[in-house]
PDB file of N, CA, C and O in Angstrom, chain B, residues numbered from 101:
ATOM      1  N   UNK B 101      -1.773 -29.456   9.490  1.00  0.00           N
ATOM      2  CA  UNK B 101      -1.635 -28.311  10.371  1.00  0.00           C
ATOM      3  C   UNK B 101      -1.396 -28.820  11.793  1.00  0.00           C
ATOM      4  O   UNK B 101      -2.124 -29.789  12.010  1.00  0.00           O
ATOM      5  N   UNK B 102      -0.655 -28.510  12.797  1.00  0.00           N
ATOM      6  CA  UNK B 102      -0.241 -28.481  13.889  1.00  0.00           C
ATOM      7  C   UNK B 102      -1.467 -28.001  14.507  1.00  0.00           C
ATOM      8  O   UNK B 102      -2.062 -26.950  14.268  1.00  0.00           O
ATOM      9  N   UNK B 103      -1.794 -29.030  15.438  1.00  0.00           N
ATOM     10  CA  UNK B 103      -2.062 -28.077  16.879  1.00  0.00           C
ATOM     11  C   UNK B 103      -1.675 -27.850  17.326  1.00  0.00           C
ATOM     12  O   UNK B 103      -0.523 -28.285  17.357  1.00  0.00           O
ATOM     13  N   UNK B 104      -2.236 -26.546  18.586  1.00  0.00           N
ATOM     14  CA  UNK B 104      -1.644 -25.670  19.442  1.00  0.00           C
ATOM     15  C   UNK B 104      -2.513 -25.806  20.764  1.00  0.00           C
ATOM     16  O   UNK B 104      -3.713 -26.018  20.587  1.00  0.00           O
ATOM     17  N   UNK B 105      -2.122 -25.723  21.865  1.00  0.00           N
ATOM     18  CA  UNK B 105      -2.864 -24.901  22.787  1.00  0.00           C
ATOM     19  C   UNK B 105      -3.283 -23.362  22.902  1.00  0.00           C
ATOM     20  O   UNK B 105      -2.666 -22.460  22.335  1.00  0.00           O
ATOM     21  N   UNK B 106      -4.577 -23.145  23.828  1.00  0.00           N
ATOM     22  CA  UNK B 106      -4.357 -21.789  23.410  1.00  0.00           C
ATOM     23  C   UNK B 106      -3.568 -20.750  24.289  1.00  0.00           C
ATOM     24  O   UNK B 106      -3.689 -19.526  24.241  1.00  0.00           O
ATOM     25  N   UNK B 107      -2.657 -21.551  25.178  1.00  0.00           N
ATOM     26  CA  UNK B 107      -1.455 -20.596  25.779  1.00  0.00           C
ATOM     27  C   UNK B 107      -0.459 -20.171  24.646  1.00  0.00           C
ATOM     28  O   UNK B 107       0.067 -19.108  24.317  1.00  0.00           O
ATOM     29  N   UNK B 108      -0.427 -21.595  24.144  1.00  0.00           N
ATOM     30  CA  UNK B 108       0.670 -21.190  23.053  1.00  0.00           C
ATOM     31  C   UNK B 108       0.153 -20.410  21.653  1.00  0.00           C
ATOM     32  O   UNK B 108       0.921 -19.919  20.826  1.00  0.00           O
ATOM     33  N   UNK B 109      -1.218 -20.402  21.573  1.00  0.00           N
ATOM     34  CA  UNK B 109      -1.592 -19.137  20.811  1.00  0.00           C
ATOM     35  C   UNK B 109      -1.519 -17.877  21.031  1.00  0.00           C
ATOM     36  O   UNK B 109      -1.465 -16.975  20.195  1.00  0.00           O
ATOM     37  N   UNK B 110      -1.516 -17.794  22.335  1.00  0.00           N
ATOM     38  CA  UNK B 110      -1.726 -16.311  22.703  1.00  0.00           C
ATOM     39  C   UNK B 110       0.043 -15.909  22.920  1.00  0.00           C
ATOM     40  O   UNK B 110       0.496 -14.766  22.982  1.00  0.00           O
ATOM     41  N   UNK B 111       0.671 -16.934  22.990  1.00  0.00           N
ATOM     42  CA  UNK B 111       2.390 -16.212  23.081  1.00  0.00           C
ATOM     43  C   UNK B 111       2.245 -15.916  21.478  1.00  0.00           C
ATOM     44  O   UNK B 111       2.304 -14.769  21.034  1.00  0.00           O
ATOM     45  N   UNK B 112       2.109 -16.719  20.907  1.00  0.00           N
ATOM     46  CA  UNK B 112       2.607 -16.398  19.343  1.00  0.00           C
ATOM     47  C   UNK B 112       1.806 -14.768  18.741  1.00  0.00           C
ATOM     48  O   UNK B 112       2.414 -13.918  18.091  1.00  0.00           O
ATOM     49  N   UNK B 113       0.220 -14.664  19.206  1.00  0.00           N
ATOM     50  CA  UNK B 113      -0.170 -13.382  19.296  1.00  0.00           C
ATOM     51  C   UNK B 113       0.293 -12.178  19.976  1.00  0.00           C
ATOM     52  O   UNK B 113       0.065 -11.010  19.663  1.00  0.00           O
ATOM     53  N   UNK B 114       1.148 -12.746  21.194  1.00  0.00           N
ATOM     54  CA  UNK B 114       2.206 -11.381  21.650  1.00  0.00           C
ATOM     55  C   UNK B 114       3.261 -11.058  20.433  1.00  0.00           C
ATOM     56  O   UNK B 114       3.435  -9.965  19.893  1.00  0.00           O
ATOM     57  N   UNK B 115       3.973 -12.408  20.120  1.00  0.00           N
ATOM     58  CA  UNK B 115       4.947 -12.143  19.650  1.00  0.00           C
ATOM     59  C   UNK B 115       4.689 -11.153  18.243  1.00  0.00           C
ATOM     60  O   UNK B 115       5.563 -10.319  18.006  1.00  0.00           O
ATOM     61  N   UNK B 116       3.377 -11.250  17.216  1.00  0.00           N
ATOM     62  CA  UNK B 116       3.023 -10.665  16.189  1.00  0.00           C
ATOM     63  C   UNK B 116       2.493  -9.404  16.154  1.00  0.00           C
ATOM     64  O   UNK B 116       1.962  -8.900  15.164  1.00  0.00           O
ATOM     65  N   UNK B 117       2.683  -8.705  17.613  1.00  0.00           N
ATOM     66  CA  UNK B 117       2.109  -7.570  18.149  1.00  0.00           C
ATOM     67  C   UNK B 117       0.956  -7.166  18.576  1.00  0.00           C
ATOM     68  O   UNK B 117       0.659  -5.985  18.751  1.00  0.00           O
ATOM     69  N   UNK B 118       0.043  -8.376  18.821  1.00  0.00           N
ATOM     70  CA  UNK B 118      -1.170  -8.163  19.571  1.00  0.00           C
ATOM     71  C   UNK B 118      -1.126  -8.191  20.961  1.00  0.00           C
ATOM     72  O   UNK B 118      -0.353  -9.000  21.476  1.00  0.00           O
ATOM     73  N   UNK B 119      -1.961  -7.299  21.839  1.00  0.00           N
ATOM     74  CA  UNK B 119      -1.590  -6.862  23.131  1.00  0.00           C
ATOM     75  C   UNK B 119      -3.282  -7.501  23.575  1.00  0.00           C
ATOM     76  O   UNK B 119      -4.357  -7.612  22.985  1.00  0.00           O
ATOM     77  N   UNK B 120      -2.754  -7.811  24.946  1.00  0.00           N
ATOM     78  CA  UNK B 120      -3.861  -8.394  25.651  1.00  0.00           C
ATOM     79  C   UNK B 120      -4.588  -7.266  26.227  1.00  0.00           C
ATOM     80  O   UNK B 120      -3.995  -6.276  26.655  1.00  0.00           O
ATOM     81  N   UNK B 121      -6.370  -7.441  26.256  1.00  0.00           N
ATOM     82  CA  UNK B 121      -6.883  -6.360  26.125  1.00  0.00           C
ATOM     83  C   UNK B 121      -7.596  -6.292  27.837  1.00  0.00           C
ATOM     84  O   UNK B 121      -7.419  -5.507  28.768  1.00  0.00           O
ATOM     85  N   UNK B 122      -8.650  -7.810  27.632  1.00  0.00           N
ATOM     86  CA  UNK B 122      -9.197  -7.872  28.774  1.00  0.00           C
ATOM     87  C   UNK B 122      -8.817  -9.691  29.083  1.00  0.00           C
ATOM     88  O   UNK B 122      -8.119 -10.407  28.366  1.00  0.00           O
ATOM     89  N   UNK B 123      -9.540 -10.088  30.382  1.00  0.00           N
ATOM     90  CA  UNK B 123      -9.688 -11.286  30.101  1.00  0.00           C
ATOM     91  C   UNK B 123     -11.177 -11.727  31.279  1.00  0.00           C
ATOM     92  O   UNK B 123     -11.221 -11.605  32.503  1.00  0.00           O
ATOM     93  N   UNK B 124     -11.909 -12.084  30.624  1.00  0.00           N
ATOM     94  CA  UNK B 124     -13.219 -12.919  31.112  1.00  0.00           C
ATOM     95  C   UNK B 124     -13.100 -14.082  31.112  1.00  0.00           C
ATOM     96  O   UNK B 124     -12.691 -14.609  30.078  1.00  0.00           O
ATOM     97  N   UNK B 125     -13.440 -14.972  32.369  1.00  0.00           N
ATOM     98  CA  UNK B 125     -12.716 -16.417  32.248  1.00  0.00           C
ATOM     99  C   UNK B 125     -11.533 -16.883  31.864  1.00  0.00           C
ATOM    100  O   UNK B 125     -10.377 -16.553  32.125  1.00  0.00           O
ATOM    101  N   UNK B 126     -12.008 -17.696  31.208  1.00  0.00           N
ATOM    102  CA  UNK B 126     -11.050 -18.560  30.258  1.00  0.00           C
ATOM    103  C   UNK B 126     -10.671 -17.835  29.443  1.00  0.00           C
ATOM    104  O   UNK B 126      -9.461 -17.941  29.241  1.00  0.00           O
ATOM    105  N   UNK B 127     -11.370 -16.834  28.629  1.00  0.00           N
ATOM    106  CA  UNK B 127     -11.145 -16.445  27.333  1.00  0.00           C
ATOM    107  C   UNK B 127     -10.350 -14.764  27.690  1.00  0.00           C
ATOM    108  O   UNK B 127     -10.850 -13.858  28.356  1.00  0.00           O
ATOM    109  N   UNK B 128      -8.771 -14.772  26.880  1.00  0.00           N
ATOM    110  CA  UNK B 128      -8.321 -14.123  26.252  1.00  0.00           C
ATOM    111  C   UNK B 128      -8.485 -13.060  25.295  1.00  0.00           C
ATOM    112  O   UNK B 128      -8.311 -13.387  24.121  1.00  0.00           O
ATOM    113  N   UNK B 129      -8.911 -11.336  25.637  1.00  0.00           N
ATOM    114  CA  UNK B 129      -9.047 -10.844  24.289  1.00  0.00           C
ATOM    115  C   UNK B 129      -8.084 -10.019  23.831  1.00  0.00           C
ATOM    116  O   UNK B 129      -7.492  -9.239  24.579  1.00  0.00           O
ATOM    117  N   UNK B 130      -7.872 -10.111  22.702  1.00  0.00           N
ATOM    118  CA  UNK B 130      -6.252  -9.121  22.022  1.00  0.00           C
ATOM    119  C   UNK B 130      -6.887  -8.736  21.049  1.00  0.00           C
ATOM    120  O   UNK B 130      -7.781  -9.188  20.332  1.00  0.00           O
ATOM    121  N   UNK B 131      -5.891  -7.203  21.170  1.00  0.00           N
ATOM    122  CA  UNK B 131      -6.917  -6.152  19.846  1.00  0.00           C
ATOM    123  C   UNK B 131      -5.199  -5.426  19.096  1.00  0.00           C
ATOM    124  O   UNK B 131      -4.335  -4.967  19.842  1.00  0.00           O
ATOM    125  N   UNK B 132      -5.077  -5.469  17.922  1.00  0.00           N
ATOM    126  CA  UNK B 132      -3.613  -4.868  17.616  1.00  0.00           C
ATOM    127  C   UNK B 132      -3.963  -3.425  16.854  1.00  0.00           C
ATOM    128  O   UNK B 132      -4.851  -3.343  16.005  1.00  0.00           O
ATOM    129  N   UNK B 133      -3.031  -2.155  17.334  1.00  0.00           N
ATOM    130  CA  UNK B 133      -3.286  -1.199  17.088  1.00  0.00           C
ATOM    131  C   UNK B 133      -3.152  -1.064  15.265  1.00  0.00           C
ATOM    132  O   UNK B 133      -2.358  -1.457  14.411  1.00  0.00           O
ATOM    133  N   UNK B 134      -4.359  -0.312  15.295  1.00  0.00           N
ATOM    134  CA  UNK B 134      -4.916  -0.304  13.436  1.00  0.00           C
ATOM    135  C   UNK B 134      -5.045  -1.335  13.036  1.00  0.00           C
ATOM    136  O   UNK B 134      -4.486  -1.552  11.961  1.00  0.00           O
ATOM    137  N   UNK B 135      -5.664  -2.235  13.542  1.00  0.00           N
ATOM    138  CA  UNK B 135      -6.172  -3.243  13.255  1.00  0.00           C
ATOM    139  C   UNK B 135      -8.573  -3.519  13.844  1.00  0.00           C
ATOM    140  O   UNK B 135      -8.890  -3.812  14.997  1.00  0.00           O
ATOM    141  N   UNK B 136      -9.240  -3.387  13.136  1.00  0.00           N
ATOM    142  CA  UNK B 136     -10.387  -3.162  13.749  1.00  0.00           C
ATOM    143  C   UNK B 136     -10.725  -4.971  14.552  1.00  0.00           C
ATOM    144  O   UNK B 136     -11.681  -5.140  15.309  1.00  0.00           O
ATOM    145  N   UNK B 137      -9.868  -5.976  14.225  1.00  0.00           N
ATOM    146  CA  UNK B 137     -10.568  -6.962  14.198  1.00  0.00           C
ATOM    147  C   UNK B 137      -9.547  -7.492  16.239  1.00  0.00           C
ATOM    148  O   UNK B 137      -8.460  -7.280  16.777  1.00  0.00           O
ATOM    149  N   UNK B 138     -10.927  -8.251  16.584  1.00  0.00           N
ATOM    150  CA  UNK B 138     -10.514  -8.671  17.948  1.00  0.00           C
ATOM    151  C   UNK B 138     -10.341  -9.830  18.000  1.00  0.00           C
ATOM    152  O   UNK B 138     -10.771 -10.486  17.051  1.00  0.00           O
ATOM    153  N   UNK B 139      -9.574 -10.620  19.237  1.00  0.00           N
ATOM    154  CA  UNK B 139      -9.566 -12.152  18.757  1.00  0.00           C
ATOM    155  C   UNK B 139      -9.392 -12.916  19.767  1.00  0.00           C
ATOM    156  O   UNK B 139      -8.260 -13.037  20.237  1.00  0.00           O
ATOM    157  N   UNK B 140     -10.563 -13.641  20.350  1.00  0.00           N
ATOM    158  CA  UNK B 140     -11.039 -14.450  21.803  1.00  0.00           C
ATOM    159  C   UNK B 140     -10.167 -15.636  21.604  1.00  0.00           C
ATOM    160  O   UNK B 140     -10.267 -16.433  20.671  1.00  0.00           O
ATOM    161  N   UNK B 141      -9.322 -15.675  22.550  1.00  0.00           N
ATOM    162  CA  UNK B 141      -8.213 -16.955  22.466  1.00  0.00           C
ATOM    163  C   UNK B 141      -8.822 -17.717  24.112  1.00  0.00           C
ATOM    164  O   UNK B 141      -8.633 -17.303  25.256  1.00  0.00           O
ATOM    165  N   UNK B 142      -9.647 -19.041  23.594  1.00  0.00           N
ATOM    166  CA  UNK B 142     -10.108 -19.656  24.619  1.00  0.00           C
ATOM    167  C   UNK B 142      -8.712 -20.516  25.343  1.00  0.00           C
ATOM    168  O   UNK B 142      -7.976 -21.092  24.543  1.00  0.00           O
ATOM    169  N   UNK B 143      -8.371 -20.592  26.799  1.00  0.00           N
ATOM    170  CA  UNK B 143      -7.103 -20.887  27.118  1.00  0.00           C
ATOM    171  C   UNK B 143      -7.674 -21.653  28.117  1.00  0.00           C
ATOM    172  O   UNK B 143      -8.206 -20.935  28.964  1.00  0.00           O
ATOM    173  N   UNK B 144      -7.787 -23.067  28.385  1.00  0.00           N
ATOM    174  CA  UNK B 144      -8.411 -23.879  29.047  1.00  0.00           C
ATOM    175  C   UNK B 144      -6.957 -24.860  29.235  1.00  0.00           C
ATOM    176  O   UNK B 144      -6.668 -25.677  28.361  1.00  0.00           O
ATOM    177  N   UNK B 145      -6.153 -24.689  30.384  1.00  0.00           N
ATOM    178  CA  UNK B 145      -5.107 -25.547  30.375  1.00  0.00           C
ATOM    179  C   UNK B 145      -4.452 -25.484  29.455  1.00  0.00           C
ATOM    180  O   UNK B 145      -4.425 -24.508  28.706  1.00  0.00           O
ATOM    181  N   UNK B 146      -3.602 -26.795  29.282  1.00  0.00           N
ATOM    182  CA  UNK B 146      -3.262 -27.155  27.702  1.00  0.00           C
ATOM    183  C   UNK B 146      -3.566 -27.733  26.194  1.00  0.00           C
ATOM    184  O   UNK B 146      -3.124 -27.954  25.067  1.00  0.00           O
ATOM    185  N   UNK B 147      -4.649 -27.793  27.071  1.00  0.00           N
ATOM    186  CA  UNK B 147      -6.015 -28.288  26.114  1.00  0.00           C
ATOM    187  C   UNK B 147      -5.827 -27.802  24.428  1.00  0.00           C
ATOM    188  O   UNK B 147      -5.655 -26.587  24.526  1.00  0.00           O
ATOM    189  N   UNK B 148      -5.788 -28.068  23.319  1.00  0.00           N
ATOM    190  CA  UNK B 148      -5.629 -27.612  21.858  1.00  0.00           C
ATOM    191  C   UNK B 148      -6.663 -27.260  21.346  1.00  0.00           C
ATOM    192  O   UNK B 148      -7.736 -27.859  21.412  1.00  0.00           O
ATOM    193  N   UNK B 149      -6.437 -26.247  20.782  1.00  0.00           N
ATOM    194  CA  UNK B 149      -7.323 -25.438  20.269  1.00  0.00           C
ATOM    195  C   UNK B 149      -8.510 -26.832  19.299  1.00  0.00           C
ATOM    196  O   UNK B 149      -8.219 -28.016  19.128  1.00  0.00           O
ATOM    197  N   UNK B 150      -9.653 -26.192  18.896  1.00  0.00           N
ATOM    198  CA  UNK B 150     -10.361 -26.852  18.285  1.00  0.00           C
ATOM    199  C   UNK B 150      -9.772 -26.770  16.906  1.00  0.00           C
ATOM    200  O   UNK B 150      -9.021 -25.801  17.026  1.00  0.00           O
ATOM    201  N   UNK B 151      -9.625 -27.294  15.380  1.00  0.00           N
ATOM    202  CA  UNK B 151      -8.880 -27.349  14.345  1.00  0.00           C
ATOM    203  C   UNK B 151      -9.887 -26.146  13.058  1.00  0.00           C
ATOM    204  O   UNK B 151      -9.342 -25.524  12.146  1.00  0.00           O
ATOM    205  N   UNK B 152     -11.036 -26.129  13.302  1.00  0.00           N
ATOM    206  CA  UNK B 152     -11.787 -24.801  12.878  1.00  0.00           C
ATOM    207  C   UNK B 152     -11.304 -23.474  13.722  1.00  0.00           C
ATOM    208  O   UNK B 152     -10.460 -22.710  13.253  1.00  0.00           O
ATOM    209  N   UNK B 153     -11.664 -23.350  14.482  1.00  0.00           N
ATOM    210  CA  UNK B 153     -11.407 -22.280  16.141  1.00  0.00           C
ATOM    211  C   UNK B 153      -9.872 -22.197  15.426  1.00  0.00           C
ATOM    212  O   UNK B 153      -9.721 -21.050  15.005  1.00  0.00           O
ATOM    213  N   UNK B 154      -9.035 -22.790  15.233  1.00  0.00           N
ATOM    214  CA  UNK B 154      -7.704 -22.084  15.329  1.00  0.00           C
ATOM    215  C   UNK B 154      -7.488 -21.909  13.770  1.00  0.00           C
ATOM    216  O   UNK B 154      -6.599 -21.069  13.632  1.00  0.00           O
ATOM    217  N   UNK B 155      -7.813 -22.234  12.878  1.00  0.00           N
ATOM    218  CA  UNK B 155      -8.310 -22.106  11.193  1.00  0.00           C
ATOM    219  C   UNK B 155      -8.738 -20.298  11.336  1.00  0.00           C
ATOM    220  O   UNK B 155      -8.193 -19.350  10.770  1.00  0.00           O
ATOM    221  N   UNK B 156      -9.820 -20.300  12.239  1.00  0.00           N
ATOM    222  CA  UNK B 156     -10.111 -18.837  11.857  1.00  0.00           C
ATOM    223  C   UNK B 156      -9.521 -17.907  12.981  1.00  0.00           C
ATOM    224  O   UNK B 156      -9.985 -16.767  13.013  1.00  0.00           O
ATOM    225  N   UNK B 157      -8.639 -18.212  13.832  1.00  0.00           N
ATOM    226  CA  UNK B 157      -8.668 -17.022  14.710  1.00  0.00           C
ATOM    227  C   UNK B 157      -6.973 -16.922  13.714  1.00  0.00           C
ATOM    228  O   UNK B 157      -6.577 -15.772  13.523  1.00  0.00           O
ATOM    229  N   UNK B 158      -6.105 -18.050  13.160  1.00  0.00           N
ATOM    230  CA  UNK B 158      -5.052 -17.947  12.183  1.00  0.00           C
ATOM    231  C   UNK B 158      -5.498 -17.099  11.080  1.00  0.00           C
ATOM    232  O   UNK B 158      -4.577 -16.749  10.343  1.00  0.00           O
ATOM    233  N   UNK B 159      -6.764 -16.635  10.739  1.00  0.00           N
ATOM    234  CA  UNK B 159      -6.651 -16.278   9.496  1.00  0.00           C
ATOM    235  C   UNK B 159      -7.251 -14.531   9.707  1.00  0.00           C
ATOM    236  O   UNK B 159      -7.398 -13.708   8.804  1.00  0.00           O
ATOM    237  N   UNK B 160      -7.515 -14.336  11.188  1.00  0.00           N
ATOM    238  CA  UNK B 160      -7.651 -13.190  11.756  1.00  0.00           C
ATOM    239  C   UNK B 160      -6.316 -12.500  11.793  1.00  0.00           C
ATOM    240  O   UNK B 160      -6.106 -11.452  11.183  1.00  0.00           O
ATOM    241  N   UNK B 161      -5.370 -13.154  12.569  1.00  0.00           N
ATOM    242  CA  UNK B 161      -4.172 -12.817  12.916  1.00  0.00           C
ATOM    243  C   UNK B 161      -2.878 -12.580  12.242  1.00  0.00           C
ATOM    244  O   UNK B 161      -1.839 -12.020  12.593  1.00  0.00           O
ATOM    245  N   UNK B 162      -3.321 -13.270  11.002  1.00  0.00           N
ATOM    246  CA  UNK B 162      -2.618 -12.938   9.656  1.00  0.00           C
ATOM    247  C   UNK B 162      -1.678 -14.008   9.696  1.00  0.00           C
ATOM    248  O   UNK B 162      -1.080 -14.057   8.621  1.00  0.00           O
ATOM    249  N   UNK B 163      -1.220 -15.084  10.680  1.00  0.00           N
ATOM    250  CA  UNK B 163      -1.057 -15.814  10.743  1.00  0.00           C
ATOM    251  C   UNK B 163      -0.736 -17.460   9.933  1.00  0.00           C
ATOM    252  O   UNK B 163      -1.676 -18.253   9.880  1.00  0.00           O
ATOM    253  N   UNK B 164       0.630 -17.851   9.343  1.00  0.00           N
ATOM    254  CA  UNK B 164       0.777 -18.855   8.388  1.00  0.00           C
ATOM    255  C   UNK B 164       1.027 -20.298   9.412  1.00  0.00           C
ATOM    256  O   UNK B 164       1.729 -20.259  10.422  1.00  0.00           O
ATOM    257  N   UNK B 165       0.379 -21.420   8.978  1.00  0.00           N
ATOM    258  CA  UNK B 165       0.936 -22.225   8.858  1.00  0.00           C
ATOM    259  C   UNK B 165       2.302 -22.617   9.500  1.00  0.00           C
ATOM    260  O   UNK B 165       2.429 -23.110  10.622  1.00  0.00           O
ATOM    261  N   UNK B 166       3.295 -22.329   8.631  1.00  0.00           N
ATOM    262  CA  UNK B 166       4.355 -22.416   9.318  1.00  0.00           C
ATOM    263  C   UNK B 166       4.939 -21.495  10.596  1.00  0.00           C
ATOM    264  O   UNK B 166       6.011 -21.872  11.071  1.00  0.00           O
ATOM    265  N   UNK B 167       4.510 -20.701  10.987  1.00  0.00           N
ATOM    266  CA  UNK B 167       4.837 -19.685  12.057  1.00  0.00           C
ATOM    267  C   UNK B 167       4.218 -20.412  13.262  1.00  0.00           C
ATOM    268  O   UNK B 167       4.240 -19.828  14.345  1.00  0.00           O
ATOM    269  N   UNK B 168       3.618 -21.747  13.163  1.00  0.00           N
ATOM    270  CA  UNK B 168       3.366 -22.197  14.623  1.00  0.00           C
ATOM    271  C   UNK B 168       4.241 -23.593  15.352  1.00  0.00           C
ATOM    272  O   UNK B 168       4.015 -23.923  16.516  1.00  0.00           O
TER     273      UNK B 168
END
């Protein structure tokens, strides 16, 4: 699996139709309409996501593998 940063998570979450909701700090929140589930995209520079941390916020987002 590729890492990512989480700038470049949160473009790929625009692009899949999640809209940015709030943002506290560092952290990113996006909520997609009819969807109940929310999803904290920590964005610290370019820094890469942790390889769990992006395992589950990918499997929130409906998110494959190859789409990154």
């Amino acid at each position: 699996m590729k890492s990512v940063s989480g700038k470049d998570f949160a473009r790929l979450l625009e692009k899949k139709g999640w809209q940015l909701k709030r943002v506290k700090g560092s952290h990113h929140v996006y909520v997609k309409p009819g969807n109940p589930a929310r999803i904290s995209v920590p964005i610290h520079g370019n820094q890469p996501l942790k390889i769990g941390l992006q395992k589950h916020l990918m499997k929130l987002a409906e998110i494959e593998d190859e789409e990154l």
